[in-house]
C-alpha positions as CSV (number, residue, x, y, z in Angstrom):
1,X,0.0,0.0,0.0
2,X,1.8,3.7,-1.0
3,X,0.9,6.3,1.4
4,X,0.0,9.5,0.1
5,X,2.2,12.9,1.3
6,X,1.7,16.2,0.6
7,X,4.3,18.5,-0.8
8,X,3.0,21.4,-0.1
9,X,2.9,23.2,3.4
10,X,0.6,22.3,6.0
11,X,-1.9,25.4,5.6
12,X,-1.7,26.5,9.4
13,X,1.7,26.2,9.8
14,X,3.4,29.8,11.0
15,X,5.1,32.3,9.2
16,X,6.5,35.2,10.4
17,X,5.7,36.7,7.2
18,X,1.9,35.8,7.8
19,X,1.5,37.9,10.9
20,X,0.4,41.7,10.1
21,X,3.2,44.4,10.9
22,X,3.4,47.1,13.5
23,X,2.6,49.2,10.8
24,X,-0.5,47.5,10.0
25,X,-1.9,46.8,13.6
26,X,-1.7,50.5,14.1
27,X,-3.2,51.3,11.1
28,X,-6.1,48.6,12.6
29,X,-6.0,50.9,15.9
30,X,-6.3,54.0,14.0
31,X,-9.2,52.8,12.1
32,X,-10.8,51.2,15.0
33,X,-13.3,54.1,15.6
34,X,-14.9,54.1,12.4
35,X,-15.1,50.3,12.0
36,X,-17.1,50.1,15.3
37,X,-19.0,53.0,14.0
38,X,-20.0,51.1,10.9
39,X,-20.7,47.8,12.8
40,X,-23.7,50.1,15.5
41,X,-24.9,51.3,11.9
42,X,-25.2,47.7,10.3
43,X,-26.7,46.3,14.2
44,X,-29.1,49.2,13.8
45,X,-30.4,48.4,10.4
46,X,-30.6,44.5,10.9
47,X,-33.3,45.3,14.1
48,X,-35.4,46.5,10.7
49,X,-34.7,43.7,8.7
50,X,-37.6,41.1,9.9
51,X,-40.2,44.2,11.1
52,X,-41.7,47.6,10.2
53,X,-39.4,50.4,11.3
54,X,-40.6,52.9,14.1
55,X,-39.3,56.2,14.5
56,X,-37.3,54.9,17.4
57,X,-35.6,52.4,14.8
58,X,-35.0,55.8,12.1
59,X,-33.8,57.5,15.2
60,X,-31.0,55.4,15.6
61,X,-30.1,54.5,12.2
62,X,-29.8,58.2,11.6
63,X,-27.4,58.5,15.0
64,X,-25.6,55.8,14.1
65,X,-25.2,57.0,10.7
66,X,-23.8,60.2,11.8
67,X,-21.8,58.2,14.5
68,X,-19.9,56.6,11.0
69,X,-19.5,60.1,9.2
70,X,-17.8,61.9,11.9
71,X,-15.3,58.3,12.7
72,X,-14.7,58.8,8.7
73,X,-13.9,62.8,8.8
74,X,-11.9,62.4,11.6
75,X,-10.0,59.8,9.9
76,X,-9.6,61.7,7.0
77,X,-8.6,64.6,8.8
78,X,-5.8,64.2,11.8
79,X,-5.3,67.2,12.5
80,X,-7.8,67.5,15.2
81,X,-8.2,66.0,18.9
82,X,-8.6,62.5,16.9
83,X,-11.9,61.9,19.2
84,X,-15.0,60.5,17.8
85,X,-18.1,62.0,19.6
């Protein structure tokens, strides 16, 4: 009976060049903000996905939606305190 090997690389094995940089993780912390700003907005519209919306649910999609564009401006400009409100 022949076995059968693989010749590639086992697909979990480690490489350091598989890890994200420094570079990249703070990118990931700089970003942070406005990716938890997009995931309240997408939490806020799946609540309307399986019922009618109520003001209260337009309420917060609009919050939340303004919650994303001030994360994104203050992304896309550093120069101020860098705080999301």
């Amino acid at each position: 009976m022949n076995t059968i090997v693989t010749v590639q690389d086992a697909v979990t094995a480690f490489e350091p060049w598989m890890e994200p940089t420094d570079a990249e993780l703070d990118a990931i912390e700089r970003e942070m903000p406005a990716i938890l700003a997009d995931v309240d907005l997408i939490d806020a519209q799946i609540v309307t996905l399986d019922r009618t919306s109520t003001e209260l649910d337009a309420r917060r999609i609009r919050r939340a939606h303004r919650r994303v564009l001030a994360a994104r401006r203050a992304l896309a400009n550093p120069s101020g305190s860098g705080e999301v409100a």
